[in-house]
C-alpha positions as CSV (number, residue, x, y, z in Angstrom):
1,X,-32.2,52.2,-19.0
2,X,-30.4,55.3,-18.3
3,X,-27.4,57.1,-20.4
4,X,-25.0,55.5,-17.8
5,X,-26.2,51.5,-18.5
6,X,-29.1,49.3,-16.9
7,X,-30.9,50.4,-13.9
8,X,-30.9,47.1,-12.1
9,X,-32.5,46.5,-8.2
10,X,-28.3,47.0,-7.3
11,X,-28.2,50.1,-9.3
12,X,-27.3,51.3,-12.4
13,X,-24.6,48.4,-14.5
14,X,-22.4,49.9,-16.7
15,X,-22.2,48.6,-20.5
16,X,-18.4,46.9,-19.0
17,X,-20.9,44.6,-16.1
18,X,-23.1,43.6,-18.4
19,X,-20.9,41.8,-21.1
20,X,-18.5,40.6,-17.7
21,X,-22.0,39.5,-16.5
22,X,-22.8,37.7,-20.0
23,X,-19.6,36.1,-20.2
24,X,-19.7,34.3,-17.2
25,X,-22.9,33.4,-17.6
26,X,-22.3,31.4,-20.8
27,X,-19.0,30.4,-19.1
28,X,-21.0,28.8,-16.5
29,X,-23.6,26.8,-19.0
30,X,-20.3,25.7,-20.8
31,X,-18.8,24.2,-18.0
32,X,-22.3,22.6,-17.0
33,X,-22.3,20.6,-20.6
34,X,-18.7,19.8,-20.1
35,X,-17.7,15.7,-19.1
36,X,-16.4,15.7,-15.7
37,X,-13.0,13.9,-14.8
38,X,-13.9,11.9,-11.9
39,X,-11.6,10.1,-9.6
40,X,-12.3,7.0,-8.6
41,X,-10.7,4.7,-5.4
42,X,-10.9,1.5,-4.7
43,X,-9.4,-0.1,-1.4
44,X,-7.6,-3.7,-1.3
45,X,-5.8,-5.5,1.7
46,X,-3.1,-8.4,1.4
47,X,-1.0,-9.7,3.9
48,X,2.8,-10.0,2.9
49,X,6.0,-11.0,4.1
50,X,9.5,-9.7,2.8
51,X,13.2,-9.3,4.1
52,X,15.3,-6.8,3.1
53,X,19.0,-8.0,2.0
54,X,21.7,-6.4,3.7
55,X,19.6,-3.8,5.5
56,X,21.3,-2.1,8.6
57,X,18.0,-2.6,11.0
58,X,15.6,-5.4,12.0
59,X,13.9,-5.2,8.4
60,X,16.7,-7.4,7.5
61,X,15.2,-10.6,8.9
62,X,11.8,-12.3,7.8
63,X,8.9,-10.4,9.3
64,X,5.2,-9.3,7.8
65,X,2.6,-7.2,7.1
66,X,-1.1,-6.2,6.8
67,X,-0.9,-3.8,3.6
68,X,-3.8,-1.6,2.4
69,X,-3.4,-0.2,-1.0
70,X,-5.5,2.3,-2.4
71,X,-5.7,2.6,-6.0
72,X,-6.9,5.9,-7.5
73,X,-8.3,5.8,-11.1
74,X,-9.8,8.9,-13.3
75,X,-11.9,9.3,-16.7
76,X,-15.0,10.7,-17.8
77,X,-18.5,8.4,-16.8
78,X,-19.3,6.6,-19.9
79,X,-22.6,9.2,-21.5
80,X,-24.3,6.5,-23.7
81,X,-27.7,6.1,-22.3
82,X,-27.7,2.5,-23.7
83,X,-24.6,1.6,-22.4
84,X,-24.7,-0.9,-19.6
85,X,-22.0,1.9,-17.9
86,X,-23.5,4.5,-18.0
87,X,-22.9,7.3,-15.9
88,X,-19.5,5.0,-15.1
89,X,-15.7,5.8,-15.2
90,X,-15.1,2.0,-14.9
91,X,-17.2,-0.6,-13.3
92,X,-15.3,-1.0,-9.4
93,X,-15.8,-4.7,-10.0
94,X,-13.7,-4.1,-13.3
95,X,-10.9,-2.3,-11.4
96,X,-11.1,-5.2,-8.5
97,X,-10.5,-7.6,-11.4
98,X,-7.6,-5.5,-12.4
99,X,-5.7,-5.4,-8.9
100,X,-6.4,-8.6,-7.4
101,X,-5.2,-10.7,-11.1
102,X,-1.6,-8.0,-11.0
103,X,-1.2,-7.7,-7.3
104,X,-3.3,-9.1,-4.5
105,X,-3.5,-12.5,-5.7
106,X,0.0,-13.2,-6.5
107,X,1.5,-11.4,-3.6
108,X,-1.1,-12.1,-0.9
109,X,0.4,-14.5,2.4
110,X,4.0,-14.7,0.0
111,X,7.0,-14.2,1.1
112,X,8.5,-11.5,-0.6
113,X,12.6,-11.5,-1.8
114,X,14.7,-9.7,-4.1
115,X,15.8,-12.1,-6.6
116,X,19.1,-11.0,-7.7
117,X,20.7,-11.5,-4.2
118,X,21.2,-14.5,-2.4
119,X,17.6,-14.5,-0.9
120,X,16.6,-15.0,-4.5
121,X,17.8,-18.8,-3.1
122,X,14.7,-18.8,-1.2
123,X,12.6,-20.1,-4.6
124,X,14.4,-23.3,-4.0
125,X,13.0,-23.8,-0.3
126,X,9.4,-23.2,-1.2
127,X,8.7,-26.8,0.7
128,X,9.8,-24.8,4.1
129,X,8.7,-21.2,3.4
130,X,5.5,-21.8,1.3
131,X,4.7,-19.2,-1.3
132,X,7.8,-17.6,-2.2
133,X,7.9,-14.3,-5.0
134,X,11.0,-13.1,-6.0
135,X,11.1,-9.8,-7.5
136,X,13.8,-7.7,-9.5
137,X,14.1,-5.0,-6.8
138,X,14.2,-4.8,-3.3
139,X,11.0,-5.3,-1.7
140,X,10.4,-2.5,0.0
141,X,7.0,-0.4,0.2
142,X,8.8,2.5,-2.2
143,X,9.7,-0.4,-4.9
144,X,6.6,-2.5,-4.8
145,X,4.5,0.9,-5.3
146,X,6.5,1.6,-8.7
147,X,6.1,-1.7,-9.6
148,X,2.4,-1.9,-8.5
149,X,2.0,1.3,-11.0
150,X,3.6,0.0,-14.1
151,X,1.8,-3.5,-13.8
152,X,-1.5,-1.0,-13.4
153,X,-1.1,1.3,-16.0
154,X,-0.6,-0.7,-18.8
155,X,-3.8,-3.3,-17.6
156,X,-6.7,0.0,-17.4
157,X,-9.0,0.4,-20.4
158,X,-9.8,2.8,-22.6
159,X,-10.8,6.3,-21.6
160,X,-9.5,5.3,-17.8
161,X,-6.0,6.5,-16.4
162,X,-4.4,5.4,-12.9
163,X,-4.2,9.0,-11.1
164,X,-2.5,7.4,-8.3
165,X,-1.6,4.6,-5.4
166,X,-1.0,4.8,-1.8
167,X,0.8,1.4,0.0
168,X,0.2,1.6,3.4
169,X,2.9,-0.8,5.4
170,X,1.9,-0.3,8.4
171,X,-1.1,2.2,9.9
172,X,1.3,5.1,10.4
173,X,3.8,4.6,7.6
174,X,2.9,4.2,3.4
175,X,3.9,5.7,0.0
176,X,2.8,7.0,-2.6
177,X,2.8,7.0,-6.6
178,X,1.0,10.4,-8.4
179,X,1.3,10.1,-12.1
180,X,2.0,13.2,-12.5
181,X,4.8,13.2,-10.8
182,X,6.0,10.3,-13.0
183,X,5.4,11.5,-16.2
């Protein structure tokens, strides 16, 4: 030790670089205890049909698709030892529960029509069409995302929030829902 500080293999550190120094090192050990926030996704596919009332384009008439949603989930792992999920934000079988019950199921190889215009009329030729859902909106990738999110916030559990969804349409065209842009 000299009258300046610390003679280190560096140099000499002042009395200033040693308590920066001490800081970050107990910042560092803090931040190692600390629960991380993971994120978590999980990939689904359902094949869909929809037509788009009164649309100025081709989108207008009956046609399908091959969508791919990707749901995005965060929380801490669970840090009970003697919990069955340990080390676990949520069991992926847990979240595949989730989506397919809310989304995939009802929605996969239906025909998909807003049901406050007159395609809502569709429900009635279910014998011809097959599965037909009428939704409050009209079905495009922008609405069914919003709706996809309500339905899959209010179904996570405890300690788990959806962080986000992306609804692919097609391979080159999707959108997507960020909670915190929807706060």
């Amino acid at each position: 030790m000299t009258a300046q500080g610390i003679m280190t293999a560096q140099g000499i550190m002042t009395a200033r670089e040693i308590v920066t120094a001490l800081d970050l090192s107990n910042q560092t050990n803090k931040n190692m205890n600390k629960t991380p926030v993971v994120r978590l996704t999980k990939q689904f596919r359902f094949e869909a049909a929809h037509a788009l009332y009164n649309y100025d384009g081709p989108c207008k008439n009956i046609h399908g698709h091959s969508y791919l949603l990707f749901v995005t989930v965060k929380g801490e792992p669970v840090e009970d030892i003697n919990n069955p999920k340990h080390g676990m934000v949520i069991d992926f079988g847990v979240l595949k529960k989730i989506v397919h019950e809310l989304i995939v199921d009802p929605l996969d190889h239906a025909l998909l029509v807003n049901g406050d215009t007159p395609h809502g009329e569709m429900l009635e030729k279910t014998e011809l069409l097959g599965k037909v859902v009428a939704v409050p909106y009209q079905p495009t990738c922008e609405n069914m995302i919003h709706d996809f999110a309500h339905k899959l916030k209010a179904a996570m559990p405890s300690g788990v929030s959806l962080h986000s969804l992306r609804l692919h349409e097609t391979t080159t065209s999707y959108a997507e829902w960020h909670a915190e842009d929807n706060q």
